[in-house]
Residue, then its C-alpha position, 0 to 999 in steps of 0.5 A: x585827460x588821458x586818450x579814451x581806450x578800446x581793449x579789443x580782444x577775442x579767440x585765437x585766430x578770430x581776426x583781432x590784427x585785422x580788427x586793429x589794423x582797421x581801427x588805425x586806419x580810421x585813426x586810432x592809436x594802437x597798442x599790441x600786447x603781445x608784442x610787448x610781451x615779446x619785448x620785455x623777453x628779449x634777452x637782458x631784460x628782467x622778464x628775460x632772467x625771470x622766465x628762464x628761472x622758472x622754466x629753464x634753458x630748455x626753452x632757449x634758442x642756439x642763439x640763446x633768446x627765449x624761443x617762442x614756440x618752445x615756451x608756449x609747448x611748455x606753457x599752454x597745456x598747464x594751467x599752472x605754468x601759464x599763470x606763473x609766465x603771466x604773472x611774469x609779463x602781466x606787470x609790464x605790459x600794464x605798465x606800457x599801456x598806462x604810459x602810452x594812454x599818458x601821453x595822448x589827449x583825451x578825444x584820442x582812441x588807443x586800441x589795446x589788442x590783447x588775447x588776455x585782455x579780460x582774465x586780469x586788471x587790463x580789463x579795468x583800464x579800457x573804456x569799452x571792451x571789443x571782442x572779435x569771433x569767428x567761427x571754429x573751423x576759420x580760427x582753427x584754419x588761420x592758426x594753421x597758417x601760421x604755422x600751428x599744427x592742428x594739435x597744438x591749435x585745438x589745444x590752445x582754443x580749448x585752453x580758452x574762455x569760450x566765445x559766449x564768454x567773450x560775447x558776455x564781456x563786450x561792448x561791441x562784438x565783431x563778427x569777423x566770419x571771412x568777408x573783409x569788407x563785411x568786417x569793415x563796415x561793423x569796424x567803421x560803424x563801431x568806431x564812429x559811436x567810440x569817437x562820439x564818446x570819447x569827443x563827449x567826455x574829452x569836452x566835458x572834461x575841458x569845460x567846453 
């Protein structure tokens, strides 16, 4: 049986590394979606020829490796462009995660982080669905930090599902408002009803 796995997702901004580092903490396995992304980008790889095919050189460094930020100015404000970069990247990522829940038992917890999580067929591969929100001022503040201008961070969380349709998808909902340690008590409690679940089904599923 192939390891039990929580999709966690939610607004950009909301807290979702937090969220993750906190369930490996508590000994789940985790999974960044976006950080495959940034992998099957990397120059040489299919993804790599694929994306400069459609979009062009423009969005290449001096070093010649796609730049993020002018990739995702090119992608974020149309629709259309950010569905073909999808169907680009989707297929590899889907892939990744199928390996990675392969390979481990099935009373183990992978968590997949995914900002997409729920627009595709990831969703159908999670065992529950968690969604963390935050309120808008704090989203658009840890954007900042990270170096997204208040322009680009707007547009990108209006180019987003809205958090009433997160909260329809979830499972469990993470309220992550600020206070950290608030957050991690709604993560262990959470978390403990996930384990639960998943020794059930992995000892069913032996005949125990």
């Amino acid at each position: 049986m192939t390891a039990y796995v929580i999709g966690l997702t939610g607004p950009m901004g909301a807290g979702k590394t937090t969220v993750a580092q906190m369930l490996r903490e508590l000994g789940a396995k985790g999974l960044d979606a976006d950080a495959i992304v940034h992998d099957e980008q990397s120059r040489g790889t299919v993804g790599y020829s694929a994306i400069v095919q459609r979009f062009g050189t423009g969005i290449l460094g001096e070093d010649t490796e796609i730049d993020r930020a002018k990739l995702a100015a090119e992608v974020f404000a149309d629709p259309a462009k950010l569905a073909a970069l999808e169907r680009i990247l989707h297929p590899r990522v889907i892939a990744r995660v199928l390996e990675a829940r392969s390979m481990l038992p099935g009373d183990q917890i992978l968590v997949v982080e995914a900002i997409k999580l729920l627009e595709g067929s990831l969703r159908t591969m999670c065992d529950e669905v968690w969604v963390v929100v935050a309120p808008r001022d704090a989203m658009l503040e840890r954007l900042r930090a990270r170096g997204v201008n208040a322009t680009d961070a707007e547009s990108r969380l209006r180019h987003q599902r809205g958090e009433d349709e997160f909260r329809s998808a979830a499972t469990v909902v993470i309220e992550n408002a600020g206070e950290r340690e608030g957050t991690r008590a709604q993560v262990a409690r959470a978390f403990e009803r996930s384990r639960a679940i998943a020794a059930r089904r992995s000892s069913a599923g032996s005949g125990a």
